[in-house]
C-alpha positions as CSV (number, residue, x, y, z in Angstrom):
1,X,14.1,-49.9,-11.6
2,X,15.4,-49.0,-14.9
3,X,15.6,-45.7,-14.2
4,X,17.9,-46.5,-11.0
5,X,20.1,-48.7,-13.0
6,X,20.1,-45.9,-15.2
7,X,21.4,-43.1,-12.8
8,X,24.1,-45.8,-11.3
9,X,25.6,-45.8,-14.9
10,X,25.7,-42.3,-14.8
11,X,27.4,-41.5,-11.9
12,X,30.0,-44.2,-13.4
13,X,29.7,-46.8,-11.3
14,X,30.3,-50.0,-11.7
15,X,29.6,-53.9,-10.6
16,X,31.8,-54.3,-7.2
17,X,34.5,-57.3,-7.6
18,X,33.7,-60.4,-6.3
19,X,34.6,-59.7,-2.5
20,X,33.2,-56.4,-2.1
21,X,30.5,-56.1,0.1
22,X,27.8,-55.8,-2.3
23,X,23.7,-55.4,-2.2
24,X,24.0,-59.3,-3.3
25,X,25.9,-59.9,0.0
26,X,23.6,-57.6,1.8
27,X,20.1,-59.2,0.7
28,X,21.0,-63.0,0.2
29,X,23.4,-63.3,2.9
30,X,23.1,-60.8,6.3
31,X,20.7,-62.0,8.6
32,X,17.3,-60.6,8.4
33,X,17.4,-59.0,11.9
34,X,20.3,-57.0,10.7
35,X,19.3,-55.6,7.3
36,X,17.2,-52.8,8.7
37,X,20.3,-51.5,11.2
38,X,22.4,-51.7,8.1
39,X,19.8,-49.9,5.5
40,X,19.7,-47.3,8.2
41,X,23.3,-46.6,8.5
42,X,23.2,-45.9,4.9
43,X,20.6,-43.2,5.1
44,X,22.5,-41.6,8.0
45,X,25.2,-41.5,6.2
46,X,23.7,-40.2,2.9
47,X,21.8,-37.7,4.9
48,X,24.6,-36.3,7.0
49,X,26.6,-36.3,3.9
50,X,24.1,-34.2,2.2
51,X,24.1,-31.8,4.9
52,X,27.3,-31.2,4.7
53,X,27.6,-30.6,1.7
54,X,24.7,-28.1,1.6
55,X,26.7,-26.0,3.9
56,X,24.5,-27.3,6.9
57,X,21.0,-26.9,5.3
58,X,18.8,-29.3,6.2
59,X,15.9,-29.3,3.8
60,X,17.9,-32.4,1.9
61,X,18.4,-34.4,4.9
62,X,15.0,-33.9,5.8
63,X,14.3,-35.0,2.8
64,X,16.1,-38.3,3.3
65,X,15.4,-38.8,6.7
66,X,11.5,-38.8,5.6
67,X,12.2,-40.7,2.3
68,X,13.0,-43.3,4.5
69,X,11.1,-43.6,8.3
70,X,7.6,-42.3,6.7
71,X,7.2,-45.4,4.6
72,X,7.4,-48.5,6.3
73,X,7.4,-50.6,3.3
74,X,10.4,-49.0,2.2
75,X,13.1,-51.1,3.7
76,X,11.8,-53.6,2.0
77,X,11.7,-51.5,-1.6
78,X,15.1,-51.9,-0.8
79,X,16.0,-55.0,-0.2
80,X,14.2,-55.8,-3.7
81,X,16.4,-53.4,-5.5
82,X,19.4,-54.8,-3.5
83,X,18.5,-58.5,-5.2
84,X,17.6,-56.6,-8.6
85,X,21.4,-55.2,-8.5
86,X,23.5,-57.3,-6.6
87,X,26.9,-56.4,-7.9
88,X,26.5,-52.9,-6.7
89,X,27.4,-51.4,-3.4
90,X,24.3,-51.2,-1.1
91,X,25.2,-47.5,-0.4
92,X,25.3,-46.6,-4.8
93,X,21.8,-48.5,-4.9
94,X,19.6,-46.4,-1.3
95,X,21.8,-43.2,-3.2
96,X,20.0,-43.9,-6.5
97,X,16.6,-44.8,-4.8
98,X,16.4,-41.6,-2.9
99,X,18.0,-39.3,-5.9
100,X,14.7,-39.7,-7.6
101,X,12.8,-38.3,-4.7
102,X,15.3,-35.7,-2.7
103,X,17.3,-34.9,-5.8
104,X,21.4,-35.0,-5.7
């Protein structure tokens, strides 16, 4: 985990403000039955954004897409990341996750 606190400092980010929707919100508040629709919206996002920005190559979202469906314990990595940083956007915590496996 240190690492991935490590990498969201990097990219500059910071804490959200107290009404952003952040991975505190996400784990300690949204229903349990909804967490896994949301976690996967994320990666959908990340991995279509990837794409796109690899000019269409699809290794990287592959990458993602895998990262995330082949491990079934892996929504639930997640969600203990989301309670280990809670002041973060749920979206800057999945990216910082998945960086260490599919790269940026």
């Amino acid at each position: 985990m240190a690492a991935t606190a490590g990498f969201l400092l990097s990219l500059g980010l910071v804490p959200g403000q107290a009404k952003d929707f952040t991975a505190g919100i996400v784990a300690n508040e949204m229903k349990a039955e909804e967490r896994y629709p949301f976690m996967a919206g994320i990666v959908e996002g990340l991995a279509y954004a990837r794409y796109a920005a690899n000019g269409k190559d699809t290794a990287a979202m592959r990458c993602i897409y895998d990262w995330f469906y082949e491990n079934k314990e892996r929504p639930h990595e997640i969600l203990v990341a989301f309670k280990r940083f809670p002041d973060y956007t749920a979206g800057a915590v999945v990216a910082a996750m998945l960086t260490k496996e599919c790269g940026r």
